[in-house]
Structure formats: structure tokens, C-alpha cells
C-alpha positions in Angstrom: -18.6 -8.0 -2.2 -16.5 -10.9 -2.8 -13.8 -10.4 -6.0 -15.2 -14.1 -7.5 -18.6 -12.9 -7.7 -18.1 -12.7 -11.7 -22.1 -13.0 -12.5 -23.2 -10.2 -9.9 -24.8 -6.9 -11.6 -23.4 -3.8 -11.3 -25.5 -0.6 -10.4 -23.9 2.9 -11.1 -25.3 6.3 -10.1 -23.7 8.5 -12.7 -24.0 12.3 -12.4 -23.4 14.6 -15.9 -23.7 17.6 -17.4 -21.6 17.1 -20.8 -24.1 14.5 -22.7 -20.4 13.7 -24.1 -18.7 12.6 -20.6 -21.3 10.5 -19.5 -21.6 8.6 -23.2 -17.7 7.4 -22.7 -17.9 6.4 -19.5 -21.6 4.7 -20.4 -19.1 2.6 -22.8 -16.4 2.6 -21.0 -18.6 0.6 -18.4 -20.6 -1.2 -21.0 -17.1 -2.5 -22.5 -16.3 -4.2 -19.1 -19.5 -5.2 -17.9 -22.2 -5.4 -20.7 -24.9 -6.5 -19.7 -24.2 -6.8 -16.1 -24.5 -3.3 -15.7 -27.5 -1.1 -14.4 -27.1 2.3 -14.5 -28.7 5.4 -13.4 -27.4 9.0 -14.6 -29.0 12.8 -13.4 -28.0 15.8 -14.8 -27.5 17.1 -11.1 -25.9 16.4 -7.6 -28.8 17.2 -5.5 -30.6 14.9 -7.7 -28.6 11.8 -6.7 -28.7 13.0 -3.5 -32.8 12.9 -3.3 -32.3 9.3 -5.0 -29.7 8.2 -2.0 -32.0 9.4 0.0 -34.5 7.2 -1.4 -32.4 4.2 -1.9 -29.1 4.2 0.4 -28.1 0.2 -0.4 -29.3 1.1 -4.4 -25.9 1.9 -6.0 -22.2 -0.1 -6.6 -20.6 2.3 -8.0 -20.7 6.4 -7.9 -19.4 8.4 -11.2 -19.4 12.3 -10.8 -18.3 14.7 -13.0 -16.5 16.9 -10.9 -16.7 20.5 -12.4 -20.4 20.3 -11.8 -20.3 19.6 -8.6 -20.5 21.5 -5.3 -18.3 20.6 -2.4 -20.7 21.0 0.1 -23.3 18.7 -1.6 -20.6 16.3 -3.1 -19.8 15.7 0.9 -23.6 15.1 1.9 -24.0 12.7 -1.2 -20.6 11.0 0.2 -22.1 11.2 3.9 -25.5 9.5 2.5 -24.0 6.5 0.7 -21.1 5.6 2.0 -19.9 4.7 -1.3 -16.4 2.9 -1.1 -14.5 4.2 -3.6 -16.9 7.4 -5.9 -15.1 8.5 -8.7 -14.8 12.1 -10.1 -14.5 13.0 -13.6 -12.3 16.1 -13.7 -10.6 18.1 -16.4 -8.3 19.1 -13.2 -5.9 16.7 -12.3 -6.0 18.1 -8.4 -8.8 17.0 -6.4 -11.1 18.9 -3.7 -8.9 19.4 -0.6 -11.7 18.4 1.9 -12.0 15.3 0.6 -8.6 14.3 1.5 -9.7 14.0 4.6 -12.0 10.8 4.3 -12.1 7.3 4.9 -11.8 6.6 1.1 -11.8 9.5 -0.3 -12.5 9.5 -4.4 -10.8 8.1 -6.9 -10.4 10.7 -9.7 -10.0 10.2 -13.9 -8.8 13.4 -15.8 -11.2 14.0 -18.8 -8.1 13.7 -21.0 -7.2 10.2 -20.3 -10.9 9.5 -19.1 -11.2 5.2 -20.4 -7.8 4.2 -19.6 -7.5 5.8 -16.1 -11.5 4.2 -15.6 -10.6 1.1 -16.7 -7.1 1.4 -13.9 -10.0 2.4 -11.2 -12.1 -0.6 -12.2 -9.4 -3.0 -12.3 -8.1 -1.6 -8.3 -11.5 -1.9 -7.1 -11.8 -5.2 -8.2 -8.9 -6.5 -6.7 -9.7 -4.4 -3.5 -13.1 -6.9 -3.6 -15.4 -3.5 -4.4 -16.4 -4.5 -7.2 -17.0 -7.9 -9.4 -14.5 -9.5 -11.6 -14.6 -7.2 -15.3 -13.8 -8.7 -18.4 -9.8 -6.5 -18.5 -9.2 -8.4 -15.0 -9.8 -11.7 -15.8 -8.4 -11.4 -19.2 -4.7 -9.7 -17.7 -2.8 -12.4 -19.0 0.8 -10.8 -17.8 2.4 -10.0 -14.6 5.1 -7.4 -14.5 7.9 -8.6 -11.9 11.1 -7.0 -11.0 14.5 -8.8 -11.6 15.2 -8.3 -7.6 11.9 -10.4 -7.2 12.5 -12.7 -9.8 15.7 -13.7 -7.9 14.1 -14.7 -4.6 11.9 -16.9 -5.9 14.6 -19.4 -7.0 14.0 -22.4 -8.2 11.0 -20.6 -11.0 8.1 -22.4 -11.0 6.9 -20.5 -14.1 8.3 -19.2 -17.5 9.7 -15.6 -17.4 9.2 -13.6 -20.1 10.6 -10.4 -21.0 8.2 -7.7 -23.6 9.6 -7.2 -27.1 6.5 -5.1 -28.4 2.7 -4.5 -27.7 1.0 -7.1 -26.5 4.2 -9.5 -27.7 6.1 -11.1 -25.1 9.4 -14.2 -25.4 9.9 -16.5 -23.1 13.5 -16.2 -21.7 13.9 -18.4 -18.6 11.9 -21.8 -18.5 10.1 -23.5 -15.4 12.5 -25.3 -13.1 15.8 -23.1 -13.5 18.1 -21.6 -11.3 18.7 -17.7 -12.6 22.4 -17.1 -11.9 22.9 -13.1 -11.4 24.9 -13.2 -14.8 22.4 -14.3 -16.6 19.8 -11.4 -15.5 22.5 -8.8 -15.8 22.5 -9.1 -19.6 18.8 -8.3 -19.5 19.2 -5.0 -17.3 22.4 -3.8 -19.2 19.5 -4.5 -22.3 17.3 -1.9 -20.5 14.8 -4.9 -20.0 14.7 -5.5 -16.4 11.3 -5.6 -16.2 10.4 -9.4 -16.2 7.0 -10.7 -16.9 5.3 -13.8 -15.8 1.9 -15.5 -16.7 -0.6 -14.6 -14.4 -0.5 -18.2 -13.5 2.7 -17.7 -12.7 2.8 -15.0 -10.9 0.2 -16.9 -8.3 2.8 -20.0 -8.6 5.7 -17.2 -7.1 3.4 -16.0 -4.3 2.3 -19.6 -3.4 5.8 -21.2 -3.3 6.9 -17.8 -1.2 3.8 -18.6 1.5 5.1 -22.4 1.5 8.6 -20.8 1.9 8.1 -19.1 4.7 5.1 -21.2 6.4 8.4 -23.7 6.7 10.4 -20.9 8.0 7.4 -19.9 11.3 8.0 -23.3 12.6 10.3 -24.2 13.7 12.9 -21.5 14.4 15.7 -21.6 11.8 19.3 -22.8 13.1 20.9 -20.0 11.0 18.6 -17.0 11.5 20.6 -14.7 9.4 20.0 -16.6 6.4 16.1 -15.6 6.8 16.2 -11.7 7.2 16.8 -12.1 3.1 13.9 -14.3 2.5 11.9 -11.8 4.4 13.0 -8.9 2.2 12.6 -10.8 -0.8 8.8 -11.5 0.4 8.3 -8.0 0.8 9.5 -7.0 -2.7 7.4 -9.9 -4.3 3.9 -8.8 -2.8 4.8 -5.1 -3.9 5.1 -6.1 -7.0 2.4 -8.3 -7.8 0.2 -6.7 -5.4 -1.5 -3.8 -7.9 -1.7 -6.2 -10.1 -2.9 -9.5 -9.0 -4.7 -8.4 -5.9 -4.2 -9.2 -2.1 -4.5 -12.7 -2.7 -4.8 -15.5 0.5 -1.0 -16.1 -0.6 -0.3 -12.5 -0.4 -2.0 -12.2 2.8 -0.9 -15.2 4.5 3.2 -14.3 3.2 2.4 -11.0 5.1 1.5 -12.6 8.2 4.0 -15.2 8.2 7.3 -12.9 8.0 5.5 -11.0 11.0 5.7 -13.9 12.5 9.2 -15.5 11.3 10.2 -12.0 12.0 9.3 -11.3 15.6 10.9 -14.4 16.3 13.9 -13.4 15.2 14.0 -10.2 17.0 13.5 -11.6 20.7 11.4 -11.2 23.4 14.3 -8.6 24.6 15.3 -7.0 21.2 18.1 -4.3 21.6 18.5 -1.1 19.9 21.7 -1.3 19.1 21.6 -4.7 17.6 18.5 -3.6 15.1 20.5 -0.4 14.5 23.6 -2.3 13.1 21.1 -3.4 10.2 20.9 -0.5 8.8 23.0 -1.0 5.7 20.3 -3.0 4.6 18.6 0.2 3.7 21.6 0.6 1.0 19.9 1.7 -2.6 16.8 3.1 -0.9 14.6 -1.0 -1.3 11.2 -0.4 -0.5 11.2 -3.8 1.2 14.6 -3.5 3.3 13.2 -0.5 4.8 10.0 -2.6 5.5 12.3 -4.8 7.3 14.7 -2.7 9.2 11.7 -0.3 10.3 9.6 -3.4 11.8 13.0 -4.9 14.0 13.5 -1.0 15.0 10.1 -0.8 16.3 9.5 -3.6 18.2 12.9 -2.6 19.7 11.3 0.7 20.8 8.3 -0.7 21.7 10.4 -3.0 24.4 12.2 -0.3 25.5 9.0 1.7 26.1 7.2 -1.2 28.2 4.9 -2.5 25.6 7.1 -5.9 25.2 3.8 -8.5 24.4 4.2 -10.3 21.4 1.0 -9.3 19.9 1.9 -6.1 20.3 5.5 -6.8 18.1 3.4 -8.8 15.9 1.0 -5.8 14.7 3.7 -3.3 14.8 6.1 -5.6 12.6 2.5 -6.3 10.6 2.4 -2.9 9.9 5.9 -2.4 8.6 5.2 -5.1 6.1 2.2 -3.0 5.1 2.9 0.6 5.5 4.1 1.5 2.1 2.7 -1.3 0.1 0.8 1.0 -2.0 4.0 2.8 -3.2 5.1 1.5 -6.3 8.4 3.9 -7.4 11.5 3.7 -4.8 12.0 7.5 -4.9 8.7 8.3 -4.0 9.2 6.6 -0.7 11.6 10.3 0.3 8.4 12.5 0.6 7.7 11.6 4.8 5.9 14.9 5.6 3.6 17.5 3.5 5.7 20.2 3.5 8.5 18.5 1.9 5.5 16.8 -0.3 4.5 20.3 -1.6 8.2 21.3 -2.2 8.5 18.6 -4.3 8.8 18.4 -8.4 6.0 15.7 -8.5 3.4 16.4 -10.8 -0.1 16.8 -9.3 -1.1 13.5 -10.0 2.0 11.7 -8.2 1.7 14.2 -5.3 -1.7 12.6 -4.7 -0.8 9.5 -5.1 2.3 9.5 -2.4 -0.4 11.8 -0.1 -3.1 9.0 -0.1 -0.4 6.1 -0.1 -1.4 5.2 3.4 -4.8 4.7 2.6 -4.5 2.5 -0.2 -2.7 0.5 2.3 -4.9 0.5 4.8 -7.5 -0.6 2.5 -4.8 -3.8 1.9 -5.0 -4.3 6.1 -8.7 -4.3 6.0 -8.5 -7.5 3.8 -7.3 -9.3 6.8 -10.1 -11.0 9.1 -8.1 -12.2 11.6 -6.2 -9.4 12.9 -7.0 -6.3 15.2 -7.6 -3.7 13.7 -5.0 -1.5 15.0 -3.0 -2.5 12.3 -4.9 -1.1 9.6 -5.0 2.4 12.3 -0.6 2.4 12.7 -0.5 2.1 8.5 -3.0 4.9 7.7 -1.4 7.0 10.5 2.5 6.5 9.6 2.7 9.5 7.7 1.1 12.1 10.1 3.0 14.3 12.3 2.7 15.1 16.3 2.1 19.3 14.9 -0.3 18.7 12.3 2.0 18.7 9.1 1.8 14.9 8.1 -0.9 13.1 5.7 -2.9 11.8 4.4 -5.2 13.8 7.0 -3.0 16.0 8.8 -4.0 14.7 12.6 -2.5 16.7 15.7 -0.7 14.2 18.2 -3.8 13.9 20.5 -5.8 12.1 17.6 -2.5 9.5 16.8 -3.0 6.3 18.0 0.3 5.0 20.8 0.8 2.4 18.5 0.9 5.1 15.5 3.1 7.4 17.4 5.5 4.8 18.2 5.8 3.4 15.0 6.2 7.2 13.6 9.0 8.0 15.8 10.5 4.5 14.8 10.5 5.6 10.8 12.1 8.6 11.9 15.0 6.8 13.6 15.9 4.7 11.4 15.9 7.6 8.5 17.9 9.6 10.7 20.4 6.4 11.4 20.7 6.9 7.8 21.3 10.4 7.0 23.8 10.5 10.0 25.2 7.3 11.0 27.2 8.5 14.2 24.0 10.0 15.5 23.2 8.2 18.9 19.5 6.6 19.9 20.1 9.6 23.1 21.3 12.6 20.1 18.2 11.3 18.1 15.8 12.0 21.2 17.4 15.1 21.8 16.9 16.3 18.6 13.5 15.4 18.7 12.7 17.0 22.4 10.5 19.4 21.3 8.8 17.4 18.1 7.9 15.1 20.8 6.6 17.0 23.1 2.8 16.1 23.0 0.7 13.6 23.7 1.9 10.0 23.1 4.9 10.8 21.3 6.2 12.7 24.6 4.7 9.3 26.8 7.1 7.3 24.6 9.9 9.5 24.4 10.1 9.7 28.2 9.7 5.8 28.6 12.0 5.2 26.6 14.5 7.4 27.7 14.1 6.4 31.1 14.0 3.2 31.0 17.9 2.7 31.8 20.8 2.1 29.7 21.6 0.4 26.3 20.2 3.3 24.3 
């Protein structure tokens, strides 16, 4: 369903018990579709389940209230529609475990905050194209933006604004300036380094970033340090605006040009050692510089283990791009495996939110139509573990892709090159001998290794 498709109806299967729950979110849907909506609501699951039955391309959009509803039957109704994103209405903020499990697995909105977490769903399944344009989408008239992302998109081609109140924002920077670092810092020290653009803007930022870097593919620049920031600041831009904007063509083509810009970077021959030495790009824990360092660091492995191709360098670095698009808070980035997810102090709802991270992203991958899909497969996987204990769906090595498993082991390298910086690539496998000692992950760990020196 195509995101621009602003006049299509909308059919929802709602299913209720509390005549109260399903009146707010009958006007909670009402208020961003009027009359564009169709809905259906049953008191019952096995109800909608006899009507899926019935009708399996009927509904858009699945609303459940989750205290009411049985897992086994919840999973058949999920099994019979195939519903792309159903959402559950719970006064719990945790969700059904087996549900984690799934493709897309359900969105949920706590009773307590029911209309403003809806209208968040409804707004992220727009912009993943679910769903047609609502009313609160195409009325967002500002664009949160980071002072870090504000800076690499130099000269503006939009206002900036910074918020002074509700719905009250003052325009601070005009179109056509050159921001000097001074000049933000008074901001920040003001506790306002949050910057704001116009949504027009903000498409302005991602469209002179595309030209940016479209200039960088081709040719090769004669002073290829200078571009390893340009591809960081692309990075932090799209993570950004992404949530907020969507996955534009911009977005998606800046992604697929600093794969591009960056594999040629790296070489046909890229050396461990020489990717390692970037490390200190990872100082103050950027999102984006991590994305950066963890693509050059695979592709490195990757030539090391025999899989040298350029296509191959080009999904893995892809991927690196992608991989933790959907996280939105630096220190949530820390939590890598689900024991040391559990042992956290996140609340539930943040827990759930790092757990599923990597299939948020890989519903980002899916908006490309030109590229394999093993993409999508290495940024859903990046978070699993060769013993079971990773997430979002806890796979054993023998269900990991090679790709996956290679691009796993490559996150783990370059966090361990940062929490011990004399640690060699050789200490690094041996302290990972018996982690890696299954399926692929053993495959590459031996190749690797003996593949000769240089390590």
C-alpha cells in the first residue's frame, strides 16, 4: 500500500470486550481518518477468526484488546491474516512472549496512554507504507534534528528553529548560513540542543545529503579521508529524520550511496589492522560512527574469510548502515545480548523496544526494491547469538545466516577493540574459541584464522 495513497479507505477488524476501549479507539480512528474508515468490531477472538476465515484480504488494520484474548487463538488469527502490523490494547505494558518470535510481531498501546501511543502506531505505519497518509502525518509541520546533524548539512538550505513552548517554535538560523560550532554551543549550554526544521526542510537536508554523496560515488575522491565524516554525518541525519519523516527515496538512496562511497574506500584488499586503527571514531558511543567502523570492520573480515566480491561488501556495509536505524537513544545501543537486556534498569516498554529494534529495521531494508534480500536477513539477525541467548528471536547458530554470523562476530570485534584496546584480532578469536564453535560462526572463525598472517 503505497504511503501517497491519501484517498484509500481504511478497513479495521477491531476486537472488544470493554464497550469503553473500543469507543476511544472508534474515535481515535475516526479523528485521523473520518470518513475513510470502515470498521468492523466482535466482542470475541474466535469471532474475527471465523470472519478471516471468511474474508482473508477484508481487513487493513487489526485492533485487539489484549486481556481478552487467548494466545493460542490470537496466533491462529495472526497465522490467518497475515496482518502487517495488529495492534494489542493492553493494560500490561509487557507483551505475549510467543509473539516475539514473528515476522512483525504486534504493535502494542497501554490502556493508560491508549490515543497518543495509537496515534505514534498510526503515524509508523504510515511512514512504513502500511497504511494511508492520516490527517496527524500530513499535518506534522516540525522535524526534530540533532545539533550533530544540523552541522553536516552545512550550507542550510532551510530555517532552523529551536522550541520555546507548545506548539511555539523561533526561527534561529536562516536559509543559506554557515553554523560555526560557537554559535550552536550557546544553544546546548541553553539545554536546547534539540533543533527543529520545517518538514520541508527537513526533506531539503536529506535531498542536498543524497546530492552530496551521489557526487562523492563517482568519481573516487582525491582526499578519501575527508569523506569517512560525510558518511557519519549521513548516518546520523537519516536516524534522525527517519521516525519521523519516513524512509523517503532520499533516505533510501543516501543509504545506498555511502555503501557504495564506502566500499570504495575500503579496497578490494581491506586490512584488519588498518579498519582497526578507526576505532576512536567510536569515541562518545555515535550511533552513526559505530555504523561506520562496524561496516569497514566487516568487509575486512569478510576478505579475510574468502568472501572478497564486492556485492558481498556492498550488503554487508548495507547492513551496517541499517542495523540499528530503529534505535533512537545512544545508550540503548549497550544492551547486545538478552541476558544483559533483562539485567538491565530499562523499563518494560524500552526493554521491548531495544529487543525488537532489529525488526523495525528490517522493515526499513524491505523498503528497498533493488537489493537482495540478504540484507534485510544480516539486520534482523545482528542481535542473535551462536547459543541461543540473542533477539529479537533467540535463533541457535545453525538457523544464522553466514552473512549474519559474520557480520555478528564483526560487532563483537569492534566492541571488544573498544573495551580493551591492546586486545589482538588472534586474543579476540581466542577468546571467542568456544562461542564460535558452531555452525557458520566456527566456518568463519577457522577461515579467518587460517588464512595467513596480518591478523
Amino acid at each position: 500500500m503505497g504511503a501517497g495513497d491519501s484517498k484509500k479507505t481504511v478497513r479495521a477488524l477491531t476486537v472488544f470486550q470493554s464497550a469503553d476501549l473500543r469507543k476511544r479507539v472508534n474515535n481515535e480512528l475516526q479523528r485521523h481518518y473520518r470518513d475513510r474508515l470502515e470498521e468492523e468490531s466482535v466482542p470475541l477472538l474466535q469471532d474475527a477468526v471465523a470472519l478471516v476465515e471468511e474474508h482473508p484480504e477484508r481487513f487493513d488494520l487489526l485492533i485487539i484488546e489484549h486481556e481478552s484474548a487467548s494466545l493460542a487463538v490470537l496466533k491462529t488469527l495472526l497465522d490467518l491474516c497475515g496482518f502487517g502490523a495488529p495492534v494489542l490494547v493492553s493494560n500490561k505494558a509487557e507483551l505475549f512472549e510467543g509473539l516475539l518470535a514473528r515476522e512483525r510481531p504486534p504493535e502494542v498501546a497501554r490502556v493508560s496512554s491508549l490515543e497518543q501511543e495509537l496515534e505514534h502506531i498510526l503515524r509508523r505505519l504510515v511512514l512504513l507504507g502500511r497504511l494511508p497518509p492520516t490527517g496527524s502525518v500530513d499535518s506534522l509541520e516540525y522535524v526534530a534534528i540533532s545539533s550533530s546533524s544540523l552541522m553536516g548539512v552545512q550550507p542550510l538550505h532551510a530555517d532552523v528553529f529551536v522550541k520555546i513552548g507548545d506548539g511555539h517554535f523561533v526561527r534561529v538560523f536562516k536559509q543559506g548560513e554557515v553554523i560555526v560550532p560557537e554559535a550552536l554551543q550557546k544553544f546546548i549550554e541553553s539545554k536546547k540542543d534539540k533543533f527543529h526544521l520545517k518538514k520541508s526542510g527537513a526533506l531539503k537536508a536529506l535531498d542536498q545529503t543524497a546530492s552530496g554523496l551521489r557526487a562523492l560515488a563517482s568519481p573516487l575522491p582525491q582526499e578519501p579521508e575527508k569523506a569517512a565524516p560525510v558518511l557519519i554525518h549521513a548516518r546520523k541525519l537519516v536516524g534522525d529524520l527517519i521516525a519521523q519523516v519516513g524512509f523517503t527515496p532520499e533516505a533510501r538512496e543516501i543509504a545506498r550511496n555511502s555503501a557504495m562511497v564506502a566500499i570504495r574506500l575500503v579496497g578490494s584488499k581491506p586490512k584488519l589492522a588498518s579498519v582497526l586503527k578507526d576505532i576512536n571514531l567510536e569515541e562518545g558511543g555515535l550511533i552513526a560512527n559505530h555504523s561506520f567502523v562496524t561496516g569497514n570492520v566487516a568487509c575486512a573480515l569478510a576478505f579475510r574469510a574468502g568472501w572478497s566480491s564486492e556485492s558481498t561488501f556492498f550488503k554487508l556495509w548495507l547492513a551496517a548502515f541499517l542495523h540499528d536505524i530503529a534505535i533512537h537513544r545512544e545508550e540503548h545501543a549497550k544492551f547486545r545480548t538478552s541476558a544483559i537486556l533483562d539485567a538491565s534498569e530499562l523499563d518494560s516498554d524500552q526493554a521491548r523496544e531495544v529487543r525488537l529494534h532489529p525488526i523495525r529495521a528490517g522493515e526499513y531494508a524491505r523498503q528497498f526494491t533493488d537489493i537482495p534480500s540478504d540484507v534485510e536477513q544480516i539486520v534482523v539477525q545482528h542481535h542473535e547469538r551462536p547459543d541461543g541467548g540473542g533477539f529479537p528471536r533467540a535463533l541457535h547458530s545453525r538457523h544464522i545466516s553466514p552473512l549474519s554470523a559474520l557480520f555478528i562476530i564483526a560487532e563483537d570485534l569492534v566492541h571488544a577493540a573498544i573495551e580493551n584496546p591492546g586486545l589482538s584480532v588472534l586474543g579476540f578469536f581466542e577468546t571467542k574459541k568456544e562461542e564460535y564453535s558452531r555452525g557458520q560462526f566456527r566456518k568463519i572463525r577457522t577461515s579467518i584464522l587460517g588464512s595467513g598472517s596480518g591478523l
